[in-house]
C-alpha positions, 0 to 999 in steps of 0.5 A: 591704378595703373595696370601692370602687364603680365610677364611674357612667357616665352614658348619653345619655337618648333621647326616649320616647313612649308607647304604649297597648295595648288588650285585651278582658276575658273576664269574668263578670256578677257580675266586671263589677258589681265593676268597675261599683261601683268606677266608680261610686265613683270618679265620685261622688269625681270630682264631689266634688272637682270641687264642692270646687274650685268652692266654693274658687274662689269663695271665695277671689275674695272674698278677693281683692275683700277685699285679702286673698291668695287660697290656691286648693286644690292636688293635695296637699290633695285628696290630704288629703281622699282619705286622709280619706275612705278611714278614713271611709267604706267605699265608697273603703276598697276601692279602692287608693289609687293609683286614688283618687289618679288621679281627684284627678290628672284633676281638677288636670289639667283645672284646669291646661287651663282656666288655659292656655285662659284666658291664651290668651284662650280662652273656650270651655274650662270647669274641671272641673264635675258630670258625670253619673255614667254619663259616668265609664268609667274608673279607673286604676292609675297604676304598674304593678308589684305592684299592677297587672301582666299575666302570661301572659294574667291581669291582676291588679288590686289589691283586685279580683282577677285577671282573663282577658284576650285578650293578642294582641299583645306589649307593646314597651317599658316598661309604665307605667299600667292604665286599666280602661275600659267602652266599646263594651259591655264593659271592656277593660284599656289599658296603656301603655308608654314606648319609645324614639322611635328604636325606635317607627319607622323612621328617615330612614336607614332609608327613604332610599331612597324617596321624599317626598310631600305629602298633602291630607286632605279629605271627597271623599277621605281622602288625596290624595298629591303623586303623584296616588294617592287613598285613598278607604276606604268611608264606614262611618256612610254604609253603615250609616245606614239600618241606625242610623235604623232601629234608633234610630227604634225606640229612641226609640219605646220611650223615649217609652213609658217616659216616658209610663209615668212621667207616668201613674204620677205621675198614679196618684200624685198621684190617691191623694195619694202622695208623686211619682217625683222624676226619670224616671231612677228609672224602670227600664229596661225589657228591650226597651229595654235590648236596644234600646240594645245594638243601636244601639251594636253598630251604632255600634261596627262603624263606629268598627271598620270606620273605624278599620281603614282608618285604620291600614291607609292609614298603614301603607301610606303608611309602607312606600313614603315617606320623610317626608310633608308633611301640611296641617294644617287645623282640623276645625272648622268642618266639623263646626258646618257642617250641610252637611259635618258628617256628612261630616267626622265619617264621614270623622275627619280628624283620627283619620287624622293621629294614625295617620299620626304614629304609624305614621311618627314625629315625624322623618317626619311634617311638619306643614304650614299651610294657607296660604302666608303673603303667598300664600294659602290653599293650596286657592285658589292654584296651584304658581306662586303665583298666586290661583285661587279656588275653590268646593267644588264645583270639583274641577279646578285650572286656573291661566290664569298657568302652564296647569297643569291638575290635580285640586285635592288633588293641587295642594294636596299638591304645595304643602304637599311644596314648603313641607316639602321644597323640591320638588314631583312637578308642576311649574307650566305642565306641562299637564294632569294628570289622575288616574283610579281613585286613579292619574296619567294625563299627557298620555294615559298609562295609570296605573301598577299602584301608582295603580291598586291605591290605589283603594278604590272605583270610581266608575260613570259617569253619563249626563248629557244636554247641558243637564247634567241626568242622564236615564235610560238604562235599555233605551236605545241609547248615544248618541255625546253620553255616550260617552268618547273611547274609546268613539269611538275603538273599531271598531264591531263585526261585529255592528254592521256587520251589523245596520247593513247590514241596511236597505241590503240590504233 
């Protein structure tokens, strides 16, 4: 009797995200010239396809401007060309073809940008072009399975061999894609996964009960919340720039040397007739310089490190104690063409900060916010109420003189991106004066609580300043009631104090 198969029953499809994983490689040098030949092959046919693409473009314009009808190369024809590389030369015969593939597939996607950009009218966006071969890093294997898997601290990629990798972490979700990357001066493996949105992160009804908030991003501060609590982590490029201008001082001394060694040598060259070194490329490196250049990037790297570890750090906590979070969504810019902020806003990777965040909370608890209320206006230069308060950079202090709230400017700004996500705001307009010290609240002369006070990163020392504002020095000198706090007035003198006041009268 014949079986008859059960009816399928169709499930409901989730939405999926993605996750990329990052382990480091334990490898041999001569494992790691391997990985460099194959990188390197991989870019000449990146350039090669790239140049192909160009030359068809123009071709076809001139079929155009003929009457005729242009037919531009697709994927599918690169694909071709692929294949008929592999049989011809051995260079691409010893890469798998699901890499080879990859690289035609980075270049329709780049193809596919510079169309979009140019319906939008955007002209700063350039199709694929020739690169320079060191800028290629990575080489891809698009489906993991037989050809590219890990198992038990090993990854095997095809036609190259297996390699040992420090798995330190337990993948989730449906692995996907190998990338092989060179970064930070060493290849590391990025696999990615597919999972489910509803198992990424934790859900509204998860976290019902804590509550929403707003948060401002910015250069003074990283993040700033609805509830006056500050997130300031260290400024790594600004710890460490003495330490990088140094190093990199010392390295373009010694590429200076090299080029002069080159102009000598063709010098020596042309004095003896001999045929010139074309390009100073083909000048080697020598080893001081090479060690040079390790020691800037270590340098480099500690930052990228230390930056994002606080990034991830604040998101996690900004996840654990909020429900949903409004963030302002503002360009980054034109701070970085700005000379005067750029070192900030690159010290600072707002927008690295914002892709943790979405991350860590979910697209259902991350809300997005403009920054500017439309008919209102911007939201840094306009109070709660609605009403204009115009602002410079420098003016760190809301003060609104049509509903008397006085508050720190990021504070009001998140309060007003909480009020446009969620409909409700922690202050409230013509409440008085709010002020906010060490990362905490402080109303009406109340102290901040604990969990304000642990937010803080980093205290800030007081300076003494003299009443025409100039800062004076305060070194071996007695401190005078004109830079004392108003607890400092507050505080008794003490029985020292008495004593050596009383000395005089008694004498």
């Amino acid at each position: 009797m014949r079986r008859v198969r059960a009816k399928r029953i169709k499930k409901p499809k989730h939405r999926t995200v993605t996750r990329a994983y990052r382990f480091a490689l334990y490898i041999l040098p001569e494992r790691s010239q391997q990985l460099f030949k194959q990188l390197l092959a991989c870019g000449e046919l990146r350039n090669l396809l790239a140049l192909e693409r160009q030359r068809d473009r123009e071709a076809q314009r001139l079929v155009k401007e003929a009457g005729g009808a242009a037919q531009y190369l697709t994927k599918g024809d690169q694909y071709r060309r692929i294949s008929e590389l592999v049989r011809t030369d051995k260079r691409f015969s010893d890469i798998h073809s699901q890499v080879l593939q990859n690289v035609a597939d980075r270049i329709d996607a780049g193809i596919k940008r510079w169309l979009e950009a140019r319906a939008e009218g955007r002209t700063r966006v350039r199709p694929p072009g020739q690169i320079d071969l060191k800028r290629y890093r990575s080489f891809t294997y698009t489906q993991y399975g037989s050809s590219a898997h890990l198992r038990r601290g090993v990854l095997h990629l095809s036609k190259l061999g297996d390699f040992r990798v420090h798995d330190y972490r337990k993948m989730r979700g449906l692995p996907k894609t190998v990338t092989v990357a060179f970064k930070q001066g060493r290849w590391w493996a990025i696999i990615t996964c597919e999972i489910q949105a509803k198992d990424a992160s934790r859900s509204l009804e998860e976290v019902s009960q804590l509550p929403d908030t707003g948060i401002d991003p910015g250069l003074t501060a990283l993040a700033t919340t609805a509830q006056g609590v500050v997130h300031d982590p260290p400024k790594a490029l600004k710890e460490s720039l003495s330490k990088l201008r140094a190093a990199s001082r010392t390295m373009s001394r010694k590429f200076e040397a090299r080029k002069l060694a080159f102009e000598l040598e063709n010098a020596r060259r042309k004095a003896l007739k001999e045929a010139p070194i074309a390009t100073i490329r083909e000048v080697e490196y020598s080893k001081r310089l090479k060690a040079q250049i390790r020691v800037v990037a270590k340098l480099h790297t500690k930052v990228e490190r230390v930056r994002d570890h606080h990034h991830k750090r604040i998101a996690r906590q900004i996840e654990r104690t909020h429900r949903r979070v409004a963030v302002e969504e503002h360009s980054v810019q034109f701070m970085l063409a700005n000379r005067r902020t750029a070192r900030a806003a690159s010290d600072r990777a707002i927008a690295s900060f914002k892709g943790h965040l979405r991350s860590a909370l979910g697209e259902a608890r991350y809300e997005p916010v403009p920054s500017s209320r439309p008919g209102i206006g911007g939201n840094s230069q306009t109070c709660l109420c609605g009403a204009s308060v115009p602002k410079t950079l420098a003016e760190r202090v809301h003060h609104c003189q049509a509903c008397g709230l006085t508050a720190p400017r990021d504070q009001v700004s998140a309060n007003i991106v909480m009020g446009v996500a969620f409909g409700h705001t922690h202050l409230q307009p013509g409440t008085g004066q709010v002020f906010v010290r060490r990362g905490g609240v402080q109303t009406d002369g109340a102290l901040p609580s604990r969990e304000c006070e642990s937010a803080s990163e980093t205290s800030v020392k007081r300076q003494a300043f003299t009443s025409s504002g100039r800062l004076h020095n305060t070194a071996r000198a007695k401190a005078s009631a004109e830079v004392k706090t108003p607890a400092h007035r507050r505080r008794k003198p003490s029985l020292s104090g008495a004593t050596k006041q009383s000395a005089p009268d008694r004498a």
